[in-house]
C-alpha positions as CSV (number, residue, x, y, z in Angstrom):
1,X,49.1,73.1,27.4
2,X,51.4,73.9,24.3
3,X,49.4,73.3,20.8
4,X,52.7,71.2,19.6
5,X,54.9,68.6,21.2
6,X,57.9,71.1,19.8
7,X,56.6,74.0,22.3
8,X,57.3,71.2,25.4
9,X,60.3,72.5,27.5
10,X,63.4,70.5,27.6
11,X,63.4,69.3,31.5
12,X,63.2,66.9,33.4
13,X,59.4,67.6,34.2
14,X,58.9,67.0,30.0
15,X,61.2,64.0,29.6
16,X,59.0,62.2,32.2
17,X,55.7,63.0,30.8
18,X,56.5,61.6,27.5
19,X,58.0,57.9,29.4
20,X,54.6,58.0,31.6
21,X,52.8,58.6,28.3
22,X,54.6,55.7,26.4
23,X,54.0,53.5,29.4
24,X,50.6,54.6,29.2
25,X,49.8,53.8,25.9
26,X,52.1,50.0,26.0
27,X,49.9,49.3,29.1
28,X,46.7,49.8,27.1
29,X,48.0,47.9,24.3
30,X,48.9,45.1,26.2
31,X,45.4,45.2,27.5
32,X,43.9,44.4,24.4
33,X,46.4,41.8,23.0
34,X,45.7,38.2,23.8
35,X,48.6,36.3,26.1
36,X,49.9,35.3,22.9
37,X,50.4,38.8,21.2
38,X,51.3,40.0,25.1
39,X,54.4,37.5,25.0
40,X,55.3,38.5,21.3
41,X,55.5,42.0,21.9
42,X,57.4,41.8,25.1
43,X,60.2,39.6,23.1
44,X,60.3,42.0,20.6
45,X,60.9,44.9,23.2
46,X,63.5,42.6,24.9
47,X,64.9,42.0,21.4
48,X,65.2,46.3,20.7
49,X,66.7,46.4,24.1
50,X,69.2,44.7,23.2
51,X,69.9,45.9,19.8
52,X,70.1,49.6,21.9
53,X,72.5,48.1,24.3
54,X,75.0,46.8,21.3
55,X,74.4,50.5,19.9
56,X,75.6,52.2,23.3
57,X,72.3,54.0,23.7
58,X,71.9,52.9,27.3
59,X,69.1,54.8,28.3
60,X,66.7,53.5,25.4
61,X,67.8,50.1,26.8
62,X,66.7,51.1,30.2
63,X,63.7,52.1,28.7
64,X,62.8,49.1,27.2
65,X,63.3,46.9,29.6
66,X,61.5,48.7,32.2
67,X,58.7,48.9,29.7
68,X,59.1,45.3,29.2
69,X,58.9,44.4,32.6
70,X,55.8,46.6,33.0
71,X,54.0,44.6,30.2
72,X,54.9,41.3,32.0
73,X,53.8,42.4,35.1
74,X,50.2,44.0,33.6
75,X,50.0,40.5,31.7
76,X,50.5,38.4,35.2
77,X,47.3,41.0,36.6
78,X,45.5,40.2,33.3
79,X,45.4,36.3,34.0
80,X,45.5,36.5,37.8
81,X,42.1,38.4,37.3
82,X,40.5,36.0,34.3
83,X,39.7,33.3,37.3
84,X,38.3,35.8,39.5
85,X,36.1,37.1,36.8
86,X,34.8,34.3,35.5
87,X,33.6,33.0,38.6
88,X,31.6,36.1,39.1
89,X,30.2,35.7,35.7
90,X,29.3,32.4,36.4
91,X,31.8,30.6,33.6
92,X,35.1,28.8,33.0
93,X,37.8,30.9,32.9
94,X,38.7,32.7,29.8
């Protein structure tokens, strides 16, 4: 593995590694926020979305909204889950 992130290859092989790495780390984030810090950060990535999009940078806008769709989708897991795991802890939902 290259010591610096300036040593990574331009390809296509690269340019996906860092996305799934930044989708990586958003996911784990999200994991820790509660559902009101979930539903503020996935305005403000709709928000930079569209602040790219009036730019012209349409792939950052792609971006964002795929990762904001992946944080909606990881919060809709998060509180499909809560009820299942209270009930095997033995307590109210969280």
């Amino acid at each position: 593995m290259p010591a610096r992130h300036n040593e990574l290859p331009l390809n296509e092989k690269s340019l996906n590694a860092v996305i799934d790495a930044m989708s990586a780390v958003t996911l784990c984030l999200t994991q820790i926020l509660s559902p009101e810090q979930r539903e503020r950060f996935g305005r403000d990535l709709v928000t930079m979305a569209d602040i790219a999009g009036r730019k012209g940078k349409l792939e950052l806008t792609s971006l964002l909204r795929a990762l904001r769709a992946a944080v909606q989708a990881r919060a809709e897991a998060i509180a499909a889950a809560a009820p299942e795991a209270a009930r095997r802890r033995g307590g109210p939902p969280m």
